[in-house]
C-alpha positions as CSV (number, residue, x, y, z in Angstrom):
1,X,163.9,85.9,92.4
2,X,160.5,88.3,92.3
3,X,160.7,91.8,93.1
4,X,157.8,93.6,94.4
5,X,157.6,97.1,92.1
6,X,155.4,99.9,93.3
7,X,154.3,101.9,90.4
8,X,154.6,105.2,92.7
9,X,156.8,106.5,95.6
10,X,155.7,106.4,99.1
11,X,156.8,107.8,102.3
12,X,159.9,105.6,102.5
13,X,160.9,106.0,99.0
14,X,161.1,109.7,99.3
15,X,162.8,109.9,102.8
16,X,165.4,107.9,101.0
17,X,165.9,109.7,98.2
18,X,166.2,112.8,100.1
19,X,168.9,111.1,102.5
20,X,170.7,110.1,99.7
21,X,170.7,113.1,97.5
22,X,172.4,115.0,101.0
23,X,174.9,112.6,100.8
24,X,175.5,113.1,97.3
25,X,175.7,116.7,97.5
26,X,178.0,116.3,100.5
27,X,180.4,113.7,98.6
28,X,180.7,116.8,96.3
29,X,182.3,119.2,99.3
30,X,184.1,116.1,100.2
31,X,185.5,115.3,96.8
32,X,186.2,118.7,96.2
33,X,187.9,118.7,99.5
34,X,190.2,115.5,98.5
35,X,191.0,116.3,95.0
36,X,193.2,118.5,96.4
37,X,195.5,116.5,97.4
38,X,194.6,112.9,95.6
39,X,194.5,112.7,92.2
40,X,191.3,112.1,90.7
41,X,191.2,108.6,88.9
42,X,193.4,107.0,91.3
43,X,190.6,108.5,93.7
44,X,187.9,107.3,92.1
45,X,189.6,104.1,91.4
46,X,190.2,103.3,95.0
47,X,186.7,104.5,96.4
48,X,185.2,102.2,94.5
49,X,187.4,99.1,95.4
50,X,187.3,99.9,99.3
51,X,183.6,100.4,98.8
52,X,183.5,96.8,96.5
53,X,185.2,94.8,99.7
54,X,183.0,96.7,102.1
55,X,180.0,95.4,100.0
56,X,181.4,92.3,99.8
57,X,182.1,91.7,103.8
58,X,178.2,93.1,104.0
59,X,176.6,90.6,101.8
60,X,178.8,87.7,103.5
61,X,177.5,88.6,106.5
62,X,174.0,88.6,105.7
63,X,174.4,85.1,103.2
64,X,173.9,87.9,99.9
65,X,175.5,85.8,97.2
66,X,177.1,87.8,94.7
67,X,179.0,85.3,92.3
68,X,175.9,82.8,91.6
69,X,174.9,82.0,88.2
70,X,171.7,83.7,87.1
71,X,172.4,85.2,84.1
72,X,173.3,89.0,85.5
73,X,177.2,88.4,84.5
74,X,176.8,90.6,81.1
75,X,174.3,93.5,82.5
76,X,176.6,93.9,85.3
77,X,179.8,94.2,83.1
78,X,178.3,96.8,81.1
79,X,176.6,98.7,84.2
80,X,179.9,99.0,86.2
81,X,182.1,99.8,82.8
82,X,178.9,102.4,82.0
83,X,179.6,103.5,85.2
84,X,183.6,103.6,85.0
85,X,183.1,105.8,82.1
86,X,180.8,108.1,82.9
87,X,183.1,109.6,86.0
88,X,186.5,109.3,83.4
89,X,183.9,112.2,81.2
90,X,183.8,113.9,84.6
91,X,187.2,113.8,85.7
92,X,188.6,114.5,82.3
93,X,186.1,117.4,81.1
94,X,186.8,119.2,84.0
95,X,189.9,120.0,82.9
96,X,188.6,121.7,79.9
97,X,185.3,123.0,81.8
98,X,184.1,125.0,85.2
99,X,183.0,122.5,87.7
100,X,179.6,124.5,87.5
101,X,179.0,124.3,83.6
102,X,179.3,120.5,84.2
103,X,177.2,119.8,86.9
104,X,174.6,120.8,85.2
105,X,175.2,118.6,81.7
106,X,175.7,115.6,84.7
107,X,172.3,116.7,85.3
108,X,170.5,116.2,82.2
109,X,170.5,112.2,82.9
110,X,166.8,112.1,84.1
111,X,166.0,113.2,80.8
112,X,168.0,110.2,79.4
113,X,166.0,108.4,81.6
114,X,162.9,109.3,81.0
115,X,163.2,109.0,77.3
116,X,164.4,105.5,77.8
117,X,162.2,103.6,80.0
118,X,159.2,104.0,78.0
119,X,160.9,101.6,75.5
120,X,161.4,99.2,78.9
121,X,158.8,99.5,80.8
122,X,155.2,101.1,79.1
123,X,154.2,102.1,82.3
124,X,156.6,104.5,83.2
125,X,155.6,107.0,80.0
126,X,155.4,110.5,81.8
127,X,152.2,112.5,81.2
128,X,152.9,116.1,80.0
129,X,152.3,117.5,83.6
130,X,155.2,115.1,84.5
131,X,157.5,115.7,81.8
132,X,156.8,120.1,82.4
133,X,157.8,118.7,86.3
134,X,160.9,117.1,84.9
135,X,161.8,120.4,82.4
136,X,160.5,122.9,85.6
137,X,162.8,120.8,87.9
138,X,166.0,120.7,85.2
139,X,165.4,124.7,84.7
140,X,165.7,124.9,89.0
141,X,169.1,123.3,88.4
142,X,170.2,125.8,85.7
143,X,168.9,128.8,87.4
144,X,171.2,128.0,90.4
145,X,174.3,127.5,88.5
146,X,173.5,130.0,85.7
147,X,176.0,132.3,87.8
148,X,178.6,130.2,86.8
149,X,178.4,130.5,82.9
150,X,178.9,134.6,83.3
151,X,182.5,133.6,84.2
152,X,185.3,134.7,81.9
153,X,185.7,131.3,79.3
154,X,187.8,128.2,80.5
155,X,189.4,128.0,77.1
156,X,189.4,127.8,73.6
157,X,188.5,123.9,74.1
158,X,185.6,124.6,77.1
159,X,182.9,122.7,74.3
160,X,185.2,119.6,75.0
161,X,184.6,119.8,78.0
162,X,181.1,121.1,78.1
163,X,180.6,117.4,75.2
164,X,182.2,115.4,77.8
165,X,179.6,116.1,80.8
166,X,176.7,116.0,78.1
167,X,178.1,112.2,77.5
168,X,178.7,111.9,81.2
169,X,175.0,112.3,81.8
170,X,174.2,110.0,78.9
171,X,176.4,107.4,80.1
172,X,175.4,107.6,83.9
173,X,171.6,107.9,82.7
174,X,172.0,104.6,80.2
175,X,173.5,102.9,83.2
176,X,170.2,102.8,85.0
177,X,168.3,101.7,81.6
178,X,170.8,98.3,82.0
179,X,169.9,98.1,85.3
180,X,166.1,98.1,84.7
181,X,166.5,96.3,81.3
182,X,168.6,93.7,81.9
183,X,168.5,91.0,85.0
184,X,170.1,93.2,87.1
185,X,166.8,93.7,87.4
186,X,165.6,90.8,89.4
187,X,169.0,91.0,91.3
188,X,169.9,91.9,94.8
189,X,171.0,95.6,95.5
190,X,174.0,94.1,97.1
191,X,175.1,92.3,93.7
192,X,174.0,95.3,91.1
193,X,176.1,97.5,93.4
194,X,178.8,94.9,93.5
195,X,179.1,94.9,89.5
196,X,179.0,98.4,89.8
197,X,182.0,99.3,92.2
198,X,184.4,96.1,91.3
199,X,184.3,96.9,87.4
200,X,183.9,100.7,87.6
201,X,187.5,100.1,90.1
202,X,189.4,98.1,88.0
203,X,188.6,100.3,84.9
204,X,189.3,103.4,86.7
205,X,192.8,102.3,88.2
206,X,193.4,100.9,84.8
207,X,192.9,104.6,83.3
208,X,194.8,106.2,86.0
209,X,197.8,103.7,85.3
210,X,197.6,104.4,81.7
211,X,197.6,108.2,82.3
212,X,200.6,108.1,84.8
213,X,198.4,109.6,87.9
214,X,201.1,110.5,90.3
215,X,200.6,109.5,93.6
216,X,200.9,111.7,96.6
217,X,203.8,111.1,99.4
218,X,201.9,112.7,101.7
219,X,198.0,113.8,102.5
220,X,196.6,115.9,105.2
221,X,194.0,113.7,107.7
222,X,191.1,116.0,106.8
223,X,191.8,114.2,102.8
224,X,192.1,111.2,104.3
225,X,188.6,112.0,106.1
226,X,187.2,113.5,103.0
227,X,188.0,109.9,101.0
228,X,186.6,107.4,103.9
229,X,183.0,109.3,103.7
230,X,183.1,109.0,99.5
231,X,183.9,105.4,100.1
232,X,182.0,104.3,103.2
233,X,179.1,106.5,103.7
234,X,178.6,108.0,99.6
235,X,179.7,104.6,97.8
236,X,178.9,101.7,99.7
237,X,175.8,102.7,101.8
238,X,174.0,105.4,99.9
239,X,174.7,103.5,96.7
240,X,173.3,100.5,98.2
241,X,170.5,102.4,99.3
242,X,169.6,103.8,95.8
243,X,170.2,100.7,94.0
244,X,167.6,98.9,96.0
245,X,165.4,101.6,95.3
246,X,165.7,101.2,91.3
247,X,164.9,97.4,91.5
248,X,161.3,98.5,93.4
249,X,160.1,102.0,92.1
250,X,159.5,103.8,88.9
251,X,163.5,105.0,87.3
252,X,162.0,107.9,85.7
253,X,160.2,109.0,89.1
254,X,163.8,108.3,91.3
255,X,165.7,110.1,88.2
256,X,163.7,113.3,88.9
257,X,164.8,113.4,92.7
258,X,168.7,113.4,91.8
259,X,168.5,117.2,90.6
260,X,168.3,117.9,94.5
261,X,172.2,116.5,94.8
262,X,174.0,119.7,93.1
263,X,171.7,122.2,94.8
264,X,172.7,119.7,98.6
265,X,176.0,120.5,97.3
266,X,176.0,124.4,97.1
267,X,174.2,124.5,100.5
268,X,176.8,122.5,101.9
269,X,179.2,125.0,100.5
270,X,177.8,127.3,101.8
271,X,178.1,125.7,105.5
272,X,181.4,123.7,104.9
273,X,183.0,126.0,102.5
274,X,182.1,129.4,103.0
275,X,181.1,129.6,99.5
276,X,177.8,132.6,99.3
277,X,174.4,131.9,99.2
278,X,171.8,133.9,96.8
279,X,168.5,134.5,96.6
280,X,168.5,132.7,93.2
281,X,169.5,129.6,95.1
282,X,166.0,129.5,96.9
283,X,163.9,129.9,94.1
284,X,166.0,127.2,92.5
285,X,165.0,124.9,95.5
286,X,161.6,126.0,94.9
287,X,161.4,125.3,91.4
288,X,163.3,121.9,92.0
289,X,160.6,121.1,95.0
290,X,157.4,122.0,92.5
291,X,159.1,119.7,89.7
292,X,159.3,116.7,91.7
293,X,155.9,117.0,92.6
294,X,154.7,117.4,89.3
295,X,156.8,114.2,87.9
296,X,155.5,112.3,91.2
297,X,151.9,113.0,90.7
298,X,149.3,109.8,90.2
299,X,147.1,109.8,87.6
């Protein structure tokens, strides 16, 4: 199978990646919303299966076939167990960490992006007005959570946590090397997604098993809500969206958009939640706006 790459991002590309960063930073609200009540990795384990047999019903539909023989089997292992990992780091480090301290080591995975894909694809080096973009971008991030670290400490073992959401951005950043790097590559959205959700499931409901996640007798329907937007809307359609969008445009360049989704995710707090807004939060957005500009610039 060929797959038409475009070596920059055009009108479409960046309408979807701002569609699917909002979702991303409303599947924040949401999860914060059904944590709640549902425990995390029995969450996450389930989102991902309902999301897996949504993807599965989709590509039946449309004759997608996701169990052929070409030789993704053993990039799409390591992408979904990548993938299970990374959000058992995020799960797990938050109870050592503030939920704002590791948003932004989550957010230090376009960096492992960008120092990767040189070493797959030559073409996707960034100039040094693109990488500045990438550190201005990053520093937008930080300034808008930087509140957070003047909190009193979470604990004598916050660096375990703080570790955990450095390896969480590693792991989620690595996870789009093997898709680039391997045949997922050549593969249909609808099968690198598949790999992603059915693996990343199983190994998550494993871990909750092994951990004893009790499960709840009882959750309010605004949960219930909160969980059927992670699973249709966040994991099966936005995922679908950005994994076809990683088989035909530059990583690096798609990497830089995803420091929108924490800043989507305070301004929905600010609507959904109630939580304050700050002037440092628009000259974060700002500085975010400039750096993907910079990173997205030809030549």
């Amino acid at each position: 199978m060929t797959t038409t790459r475009k070596e920059h991002l055009d009108g479409v590309a960046v309408a979807s990646l701002l569609l699917c960063t909002l979702l991303w930073g409303l599947g924040q609200v949401a999860a914060k919303v059904a944590v709640a009540e549902l425990p995390p990795l029995s969450q996450a384990a389930l989102r991902s299966l309902g999301a897996a047999v949504l993807v599965a019903a989709w590509s039946r539909r449309r004759g997608i076939a996701l169990l052929g023989r070409d030789g993704s089997l053993p990039g799409g292992l390591l992408a979904g167990l990548l993938f299970a990992a990374e959000f058992a780091c995020i799960f797990i480090g938050l109870q050592y960490t503030t939920a704002s301290r590791m948003v932004v080591f989550i957010y230090l995975s376009p960096f492992v992006v960008a120092l990767g894909m040189p070493f797959i694809a030559k073409s996707e080096r960034l100039s040094p007005p693109q990488t500045i973009g990438l550190l201005l971008a990053f520093a937008g991030v930080a300034w808008a959570f930087a509140e957070g670290f003047s909190k009193p400490a979470a604990g004598a073992r916050q660096w375990f946590g703080d570790a955990l959401g450095v390896l969480g951005a590693v792991l989620w950043g690595a996870t789009t090397l093997v898709i680039r790097g391997s045949r997922l590559a050549t593969a249909s959205a609808e099968k690198t997604l598949f790999y992603q959700l059915a693996v990343s499931g199983l190994a998550l409901a494993a871990a909750a098993w092994a951990v004893g996640e009790p499960w709840p007798a009882h959750a309010s329907p605004l949960v219930w809500n909160a969980f059927a937007f992670q699973t249709v809307i966040v994991s099966f359609a936005s995922y679908l969206l950005w994994f076809w969008l990683v088989r035909h445009y530059p990583a690096t360049r798609l990497s830089s958009f995803t420091l929108l989704t924490p800043l989507f995710g305070l301004l929905f707090g600010v609507l959904l939640l109630g939580e304050p807004t700050t002037a440092r939060l628009l000259l974060a957005l700002a500085a975010v706006a400039l750096g993907i500009v910079l990173v997205n610039r030809r030549g």
